[in-house]
mmJSON file of the N, C-alpha and C atoms, coordinates in Angstrom:
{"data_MODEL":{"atom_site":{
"group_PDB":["ATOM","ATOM","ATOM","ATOM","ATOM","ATOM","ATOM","ATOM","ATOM","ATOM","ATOM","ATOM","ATOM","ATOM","ATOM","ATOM","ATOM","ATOM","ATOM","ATOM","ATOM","ATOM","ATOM","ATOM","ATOM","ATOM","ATOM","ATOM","ATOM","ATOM","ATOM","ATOM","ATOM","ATOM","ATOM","ATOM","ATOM","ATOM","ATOM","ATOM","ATOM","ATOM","ATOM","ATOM","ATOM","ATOM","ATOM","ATOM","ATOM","ATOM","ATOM","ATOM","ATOM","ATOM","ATOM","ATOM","ATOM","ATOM","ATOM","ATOM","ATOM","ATOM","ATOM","ATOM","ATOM","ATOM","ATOM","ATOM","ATOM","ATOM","ATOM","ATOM","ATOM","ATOM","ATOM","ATOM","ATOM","ATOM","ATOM","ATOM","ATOM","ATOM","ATOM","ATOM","ATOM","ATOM","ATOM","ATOM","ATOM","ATOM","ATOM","ATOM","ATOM","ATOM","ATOM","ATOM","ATOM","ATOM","ATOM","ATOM","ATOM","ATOM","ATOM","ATOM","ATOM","ATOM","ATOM","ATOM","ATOM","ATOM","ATOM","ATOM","ATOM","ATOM","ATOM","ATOM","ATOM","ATOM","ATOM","ATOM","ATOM","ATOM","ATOM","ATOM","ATOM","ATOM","ATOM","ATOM","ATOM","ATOM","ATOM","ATOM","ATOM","ATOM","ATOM","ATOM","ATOM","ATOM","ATOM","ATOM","ATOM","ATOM","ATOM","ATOM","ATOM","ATOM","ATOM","ATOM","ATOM","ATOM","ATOM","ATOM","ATOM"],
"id":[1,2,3,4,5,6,7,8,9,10,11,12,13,14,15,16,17,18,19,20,21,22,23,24,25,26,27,28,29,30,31,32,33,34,35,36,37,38,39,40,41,42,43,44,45,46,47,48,49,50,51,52,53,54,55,56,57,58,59,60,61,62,63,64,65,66,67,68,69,70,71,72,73,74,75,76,77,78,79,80,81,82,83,84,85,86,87,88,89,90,91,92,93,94,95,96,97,98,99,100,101,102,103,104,105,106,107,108,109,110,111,112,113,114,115,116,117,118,119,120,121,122,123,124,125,126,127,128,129,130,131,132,133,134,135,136,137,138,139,140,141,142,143,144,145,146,147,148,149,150,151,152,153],
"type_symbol":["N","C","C","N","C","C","N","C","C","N","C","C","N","C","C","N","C","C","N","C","C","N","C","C","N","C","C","N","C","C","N","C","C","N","C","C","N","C","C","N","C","C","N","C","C","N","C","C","N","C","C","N","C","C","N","C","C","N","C","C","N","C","C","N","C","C","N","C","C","N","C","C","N","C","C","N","C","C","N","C","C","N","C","C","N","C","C","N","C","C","N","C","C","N","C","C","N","C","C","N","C","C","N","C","C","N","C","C","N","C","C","N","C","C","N","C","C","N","C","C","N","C","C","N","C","C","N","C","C","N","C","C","N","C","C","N","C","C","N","C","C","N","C","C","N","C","C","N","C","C","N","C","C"],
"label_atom_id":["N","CA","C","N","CA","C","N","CA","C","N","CA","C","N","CA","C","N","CA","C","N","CA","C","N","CA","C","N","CA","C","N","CA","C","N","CA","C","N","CA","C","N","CA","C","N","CA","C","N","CA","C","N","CA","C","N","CA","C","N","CA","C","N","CA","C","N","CA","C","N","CA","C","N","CA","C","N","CA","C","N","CA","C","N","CA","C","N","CA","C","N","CA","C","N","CA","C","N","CA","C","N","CA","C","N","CA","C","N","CA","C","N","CA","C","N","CA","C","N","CA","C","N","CA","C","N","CA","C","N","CA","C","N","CA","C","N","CA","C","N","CA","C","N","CA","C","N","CA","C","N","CA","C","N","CA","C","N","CA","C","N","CA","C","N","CA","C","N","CA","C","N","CA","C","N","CA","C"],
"label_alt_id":[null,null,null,null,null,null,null,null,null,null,null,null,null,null,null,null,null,null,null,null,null,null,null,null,null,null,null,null,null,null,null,null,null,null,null,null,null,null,null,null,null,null,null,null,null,null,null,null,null,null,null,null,null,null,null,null,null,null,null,null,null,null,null,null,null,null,null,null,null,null,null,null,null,null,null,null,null,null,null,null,null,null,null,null,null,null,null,null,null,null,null,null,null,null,null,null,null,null,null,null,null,null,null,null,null,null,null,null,null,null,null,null,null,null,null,null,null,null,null,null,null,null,null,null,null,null,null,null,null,null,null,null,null,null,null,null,null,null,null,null,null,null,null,null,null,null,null,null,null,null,null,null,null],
"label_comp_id":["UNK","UNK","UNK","UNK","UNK","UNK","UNK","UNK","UNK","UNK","UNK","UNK","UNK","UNK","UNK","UNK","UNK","UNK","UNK","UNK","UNK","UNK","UNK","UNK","UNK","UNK","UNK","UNK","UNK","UNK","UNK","UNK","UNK","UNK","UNK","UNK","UNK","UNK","UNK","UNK","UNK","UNK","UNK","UNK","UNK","UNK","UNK","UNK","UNK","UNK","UNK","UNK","UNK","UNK","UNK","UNK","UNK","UNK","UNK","UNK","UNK","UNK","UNK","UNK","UNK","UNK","UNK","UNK","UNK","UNK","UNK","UNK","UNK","UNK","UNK","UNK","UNK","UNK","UNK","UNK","UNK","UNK","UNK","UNK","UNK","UNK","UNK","UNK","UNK","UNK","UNK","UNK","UNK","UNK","UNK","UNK","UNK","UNK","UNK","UNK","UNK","UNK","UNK","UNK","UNK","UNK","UNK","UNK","UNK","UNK","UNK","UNK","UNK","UNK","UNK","UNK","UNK","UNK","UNK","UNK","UNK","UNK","UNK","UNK","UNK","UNK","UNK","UNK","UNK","UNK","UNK","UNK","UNK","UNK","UNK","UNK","UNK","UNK","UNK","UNK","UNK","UNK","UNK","UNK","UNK","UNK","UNK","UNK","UNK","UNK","UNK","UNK","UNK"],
"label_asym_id":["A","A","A","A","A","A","A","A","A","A","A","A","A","A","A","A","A","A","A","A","A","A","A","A","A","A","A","A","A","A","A","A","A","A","A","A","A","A","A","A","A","A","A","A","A","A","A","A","A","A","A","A","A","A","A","A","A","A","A","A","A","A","A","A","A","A","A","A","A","A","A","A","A","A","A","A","A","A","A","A","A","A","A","A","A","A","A","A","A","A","A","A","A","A","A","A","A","A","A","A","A","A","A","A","A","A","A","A","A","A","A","A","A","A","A","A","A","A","A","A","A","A","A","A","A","A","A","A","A","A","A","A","A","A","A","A","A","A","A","A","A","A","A","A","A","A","A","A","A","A","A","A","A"],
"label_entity_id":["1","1","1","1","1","1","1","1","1","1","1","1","1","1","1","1","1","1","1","1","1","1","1","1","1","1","1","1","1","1","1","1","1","1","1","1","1","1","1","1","1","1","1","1","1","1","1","1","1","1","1","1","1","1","1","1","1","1","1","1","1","1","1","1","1","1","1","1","1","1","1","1","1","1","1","1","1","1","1","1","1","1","1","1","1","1","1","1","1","1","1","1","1","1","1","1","1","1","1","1","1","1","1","1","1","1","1","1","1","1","1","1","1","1","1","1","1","1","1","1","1","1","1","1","1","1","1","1","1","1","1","1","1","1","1","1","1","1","1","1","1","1","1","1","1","1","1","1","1","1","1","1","1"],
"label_seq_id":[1,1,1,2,2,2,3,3,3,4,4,4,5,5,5,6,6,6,7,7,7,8,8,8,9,9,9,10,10,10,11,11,11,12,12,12,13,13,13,14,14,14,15,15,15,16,16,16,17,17,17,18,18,18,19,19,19,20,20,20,21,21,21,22,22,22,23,23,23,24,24,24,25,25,25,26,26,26,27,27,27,28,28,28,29,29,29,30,30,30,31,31,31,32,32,32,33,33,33,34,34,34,35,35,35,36,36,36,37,37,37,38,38,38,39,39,39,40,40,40,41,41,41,42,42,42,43,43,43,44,44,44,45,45,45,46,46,46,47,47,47,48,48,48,49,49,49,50,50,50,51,51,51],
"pdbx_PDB_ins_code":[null,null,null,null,null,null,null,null,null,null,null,null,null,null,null,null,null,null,null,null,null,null,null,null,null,null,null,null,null,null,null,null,null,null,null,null,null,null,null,null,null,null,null,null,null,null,null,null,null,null,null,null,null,null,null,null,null,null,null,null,null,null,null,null,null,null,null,null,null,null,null,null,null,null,null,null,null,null,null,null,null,null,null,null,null,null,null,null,null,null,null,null,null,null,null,null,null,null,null,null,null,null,null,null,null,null,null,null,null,null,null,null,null,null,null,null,null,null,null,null,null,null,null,null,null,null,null,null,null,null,null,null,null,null,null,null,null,null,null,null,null,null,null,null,null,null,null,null,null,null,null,null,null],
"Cartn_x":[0.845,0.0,0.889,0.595,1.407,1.055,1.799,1.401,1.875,1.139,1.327,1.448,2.41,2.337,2.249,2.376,1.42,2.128,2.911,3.21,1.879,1.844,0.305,0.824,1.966,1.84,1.89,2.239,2.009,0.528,-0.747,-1.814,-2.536,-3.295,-4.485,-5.003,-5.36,-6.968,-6.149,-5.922,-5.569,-4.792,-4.087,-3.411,-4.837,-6.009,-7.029,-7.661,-8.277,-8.442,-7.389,-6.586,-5.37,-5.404,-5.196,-5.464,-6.985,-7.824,-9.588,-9.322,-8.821,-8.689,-7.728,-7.035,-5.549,-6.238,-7.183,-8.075,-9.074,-9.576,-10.59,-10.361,-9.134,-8.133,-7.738,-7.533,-6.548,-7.959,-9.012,-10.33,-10.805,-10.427,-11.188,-10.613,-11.618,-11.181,-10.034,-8.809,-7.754,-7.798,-7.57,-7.137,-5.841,-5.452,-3.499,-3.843,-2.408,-1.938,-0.698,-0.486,0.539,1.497,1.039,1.303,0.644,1.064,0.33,-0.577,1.014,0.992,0.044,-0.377,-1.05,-2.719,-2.775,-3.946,-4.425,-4.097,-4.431,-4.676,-3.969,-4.154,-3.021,-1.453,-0.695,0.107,0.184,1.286,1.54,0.691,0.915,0.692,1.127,1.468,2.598,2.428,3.642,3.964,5.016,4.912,4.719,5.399,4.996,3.408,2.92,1.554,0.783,1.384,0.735,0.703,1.776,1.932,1.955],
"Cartn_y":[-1.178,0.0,1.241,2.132,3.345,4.292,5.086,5.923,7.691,8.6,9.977,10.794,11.155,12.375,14.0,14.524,16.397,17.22,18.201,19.049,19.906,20.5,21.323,22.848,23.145,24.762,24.78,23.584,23.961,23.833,23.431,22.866,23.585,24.932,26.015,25.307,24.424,23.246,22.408,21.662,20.459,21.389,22.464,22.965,23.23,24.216,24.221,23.323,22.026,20.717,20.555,20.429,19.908,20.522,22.025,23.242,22.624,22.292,22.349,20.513,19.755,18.919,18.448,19.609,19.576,20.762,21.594,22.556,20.933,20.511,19.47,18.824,18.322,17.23,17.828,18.999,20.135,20.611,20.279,20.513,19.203,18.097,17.167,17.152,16.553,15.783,14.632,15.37,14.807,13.799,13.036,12.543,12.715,13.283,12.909,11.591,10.728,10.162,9.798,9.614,9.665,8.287,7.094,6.165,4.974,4.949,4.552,2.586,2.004,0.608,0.7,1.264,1.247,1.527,2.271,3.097,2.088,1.065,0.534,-1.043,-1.449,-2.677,-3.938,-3.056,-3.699,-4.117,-3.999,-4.082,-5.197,-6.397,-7.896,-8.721,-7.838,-8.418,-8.613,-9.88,-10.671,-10.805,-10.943,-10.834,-12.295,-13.59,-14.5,-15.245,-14.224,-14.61,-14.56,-13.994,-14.079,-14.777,-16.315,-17.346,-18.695],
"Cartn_z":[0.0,0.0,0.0,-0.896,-0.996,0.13,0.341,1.125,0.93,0.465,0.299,1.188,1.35,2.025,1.705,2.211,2.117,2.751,2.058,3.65,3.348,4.717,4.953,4.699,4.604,4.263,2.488,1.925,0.615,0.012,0.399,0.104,1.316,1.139,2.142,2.284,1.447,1.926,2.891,2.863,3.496,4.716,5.092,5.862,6.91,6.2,7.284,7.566,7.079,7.248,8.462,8.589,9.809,10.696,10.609,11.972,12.327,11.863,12.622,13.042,12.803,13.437,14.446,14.591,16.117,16.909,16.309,17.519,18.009,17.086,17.783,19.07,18.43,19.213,20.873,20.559,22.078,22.515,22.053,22.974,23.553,23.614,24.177,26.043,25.739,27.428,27.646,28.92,29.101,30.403,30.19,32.034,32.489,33.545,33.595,34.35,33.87,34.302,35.274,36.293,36.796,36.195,36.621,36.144,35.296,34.47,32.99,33.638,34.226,34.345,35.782,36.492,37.648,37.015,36.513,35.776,35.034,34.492,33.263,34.018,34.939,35.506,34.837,35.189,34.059,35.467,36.665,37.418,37.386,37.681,37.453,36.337,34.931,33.871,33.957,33.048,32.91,31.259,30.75,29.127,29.323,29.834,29.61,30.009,30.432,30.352,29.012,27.978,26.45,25.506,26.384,25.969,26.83],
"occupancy":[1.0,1.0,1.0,1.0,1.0,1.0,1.0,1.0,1.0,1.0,1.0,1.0,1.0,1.0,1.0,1.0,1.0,1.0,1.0,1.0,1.0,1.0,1.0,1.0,1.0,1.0,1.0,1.0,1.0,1.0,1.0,1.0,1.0,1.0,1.0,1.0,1.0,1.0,1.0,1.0,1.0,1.0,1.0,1.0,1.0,1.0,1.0,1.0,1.0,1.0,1.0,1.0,1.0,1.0,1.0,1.0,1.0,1.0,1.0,1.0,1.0,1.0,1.0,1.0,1.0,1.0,1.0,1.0,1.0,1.0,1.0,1.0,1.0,1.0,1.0,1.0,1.0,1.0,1.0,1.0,1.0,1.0,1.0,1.0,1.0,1.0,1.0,1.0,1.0,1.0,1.0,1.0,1.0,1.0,1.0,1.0,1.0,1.0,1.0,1.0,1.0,1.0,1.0,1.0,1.0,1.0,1.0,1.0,1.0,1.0,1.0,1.0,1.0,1.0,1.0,1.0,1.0,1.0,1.0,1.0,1.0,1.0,1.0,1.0,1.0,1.0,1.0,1.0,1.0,1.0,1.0,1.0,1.0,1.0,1.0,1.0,1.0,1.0,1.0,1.0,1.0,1.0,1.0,1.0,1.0,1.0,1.0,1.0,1.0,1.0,1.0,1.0,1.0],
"B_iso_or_equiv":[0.0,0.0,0.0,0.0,0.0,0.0,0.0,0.0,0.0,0.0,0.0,0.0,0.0,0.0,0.0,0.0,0.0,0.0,0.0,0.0,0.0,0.0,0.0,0.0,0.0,0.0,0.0,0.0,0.0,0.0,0.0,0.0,0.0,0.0,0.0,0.0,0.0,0.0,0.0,0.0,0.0,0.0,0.0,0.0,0.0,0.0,0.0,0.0,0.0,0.0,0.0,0.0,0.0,0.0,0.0,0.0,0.0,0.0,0.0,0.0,0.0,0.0,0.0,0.0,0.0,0.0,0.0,0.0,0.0,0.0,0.0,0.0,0.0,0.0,0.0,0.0,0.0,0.0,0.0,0.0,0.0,0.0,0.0,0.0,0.0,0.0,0.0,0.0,0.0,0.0,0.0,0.0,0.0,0.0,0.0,0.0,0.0,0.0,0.0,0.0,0.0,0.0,0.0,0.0,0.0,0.0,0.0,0.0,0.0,0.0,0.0,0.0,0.0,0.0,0.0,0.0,0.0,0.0,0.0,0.0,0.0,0.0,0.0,0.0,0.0,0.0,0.0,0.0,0.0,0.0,0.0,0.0,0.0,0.0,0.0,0.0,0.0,0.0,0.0,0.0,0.0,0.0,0.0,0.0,0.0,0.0,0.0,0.0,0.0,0.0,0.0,0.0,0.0],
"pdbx_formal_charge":[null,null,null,null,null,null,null,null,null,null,null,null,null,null,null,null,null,null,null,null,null,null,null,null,null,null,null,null,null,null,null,null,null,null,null,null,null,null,null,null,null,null,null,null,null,null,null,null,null,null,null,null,null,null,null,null,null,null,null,null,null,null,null,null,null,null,null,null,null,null,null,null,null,null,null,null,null,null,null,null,null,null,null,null,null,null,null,null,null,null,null,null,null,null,null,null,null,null,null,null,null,null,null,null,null,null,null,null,null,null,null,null,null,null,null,null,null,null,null,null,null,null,null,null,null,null,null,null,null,null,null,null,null,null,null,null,null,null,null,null,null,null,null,null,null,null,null,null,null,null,null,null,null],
"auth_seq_id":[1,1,1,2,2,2,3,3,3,4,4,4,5,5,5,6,6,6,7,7,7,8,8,8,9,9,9,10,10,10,11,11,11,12,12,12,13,13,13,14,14,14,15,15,15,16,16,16,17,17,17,18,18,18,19,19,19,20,20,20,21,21,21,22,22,22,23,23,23,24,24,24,25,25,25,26,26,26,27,27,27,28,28,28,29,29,29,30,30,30,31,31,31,32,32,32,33,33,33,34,34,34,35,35,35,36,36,36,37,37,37,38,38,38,39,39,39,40,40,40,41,41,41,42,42,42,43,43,43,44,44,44,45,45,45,46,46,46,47,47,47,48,48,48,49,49,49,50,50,50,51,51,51],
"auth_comp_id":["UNK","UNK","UNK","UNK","UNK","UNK","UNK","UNK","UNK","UNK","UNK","UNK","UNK","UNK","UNK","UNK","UNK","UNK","UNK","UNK","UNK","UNK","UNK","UNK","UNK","UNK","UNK","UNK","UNK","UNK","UNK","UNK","UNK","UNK","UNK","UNK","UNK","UNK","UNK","UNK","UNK","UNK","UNK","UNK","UNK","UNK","UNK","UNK","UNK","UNK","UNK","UNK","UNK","UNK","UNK","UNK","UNK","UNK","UNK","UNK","UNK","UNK","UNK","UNK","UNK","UNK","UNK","UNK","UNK","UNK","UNK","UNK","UNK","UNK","UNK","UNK","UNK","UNK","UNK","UNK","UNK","UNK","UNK","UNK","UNK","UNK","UNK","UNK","UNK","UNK","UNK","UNK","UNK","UNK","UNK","UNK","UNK","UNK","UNK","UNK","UNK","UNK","UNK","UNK","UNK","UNK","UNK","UNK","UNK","UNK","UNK","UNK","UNK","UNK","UNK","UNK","UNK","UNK","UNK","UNK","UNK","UNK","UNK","UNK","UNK","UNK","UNK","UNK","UNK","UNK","UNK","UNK","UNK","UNK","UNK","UNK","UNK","UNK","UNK","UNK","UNK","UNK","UNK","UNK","UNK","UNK","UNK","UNK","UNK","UNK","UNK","UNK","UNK"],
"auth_asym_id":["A","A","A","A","A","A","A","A","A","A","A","A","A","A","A","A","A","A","A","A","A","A","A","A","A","A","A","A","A","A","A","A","A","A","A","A","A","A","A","A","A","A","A","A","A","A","A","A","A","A","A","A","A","A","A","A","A","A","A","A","A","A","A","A","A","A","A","A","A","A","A","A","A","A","A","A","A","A","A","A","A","A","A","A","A","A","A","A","A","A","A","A","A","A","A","A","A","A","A","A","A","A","A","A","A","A","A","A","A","A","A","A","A","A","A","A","A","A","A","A","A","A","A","A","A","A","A","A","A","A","A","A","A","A","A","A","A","A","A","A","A","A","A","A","A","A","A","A","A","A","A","A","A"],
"auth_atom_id":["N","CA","C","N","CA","C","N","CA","C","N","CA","C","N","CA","C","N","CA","C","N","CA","C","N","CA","C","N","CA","C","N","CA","C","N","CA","C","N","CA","C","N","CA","C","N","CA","C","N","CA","C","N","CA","C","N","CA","C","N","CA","C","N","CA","C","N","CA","C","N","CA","C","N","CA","C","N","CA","C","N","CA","C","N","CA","C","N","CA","C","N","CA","C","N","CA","C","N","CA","C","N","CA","C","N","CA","C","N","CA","C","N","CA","C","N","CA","C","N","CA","C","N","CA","C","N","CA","C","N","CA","C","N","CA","C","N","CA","C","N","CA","C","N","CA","C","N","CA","C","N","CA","C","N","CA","C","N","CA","C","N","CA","C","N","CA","C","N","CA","C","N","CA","C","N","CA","C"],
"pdbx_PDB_model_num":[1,1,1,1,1,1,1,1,1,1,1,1,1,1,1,1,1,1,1,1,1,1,1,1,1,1,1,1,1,1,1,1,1,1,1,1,1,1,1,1,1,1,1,1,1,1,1,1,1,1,1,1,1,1,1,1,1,1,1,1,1,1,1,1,1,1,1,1,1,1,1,1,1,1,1,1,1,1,1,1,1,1,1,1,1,1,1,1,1,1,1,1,1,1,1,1,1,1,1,1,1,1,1,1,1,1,1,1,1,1,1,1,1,1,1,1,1,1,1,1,1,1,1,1,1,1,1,1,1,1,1,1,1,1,1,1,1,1,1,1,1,1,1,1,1,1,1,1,1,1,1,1,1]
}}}
């Protein structure tokens, strides 16, 4: 599968297309996290538990 890329200051369209979807993005709702593996229920993972 090919894949294209764009820079956004050469293409107005696609540049405001990108600004209205990184305003979207920096408006949602955040949670902080302090610690990712506590938060998530990873402390007593084991990698060999995936086998």
């Amino acid at each position: 599968m090919a894949v294209h890329s764009f820079n956004v200051n050469e293409e107005p369209e696609l540049k405001q297309e990108y600004i209205e979807k990184i305003e979207k993005i920096c408006k949602g709702k955040f949670k902080k996290i302090n610690n990712f593996s506590e938060e998530f229920g990873l402390n007593d993972f084991q990698y060999r538990d995936l086998f």
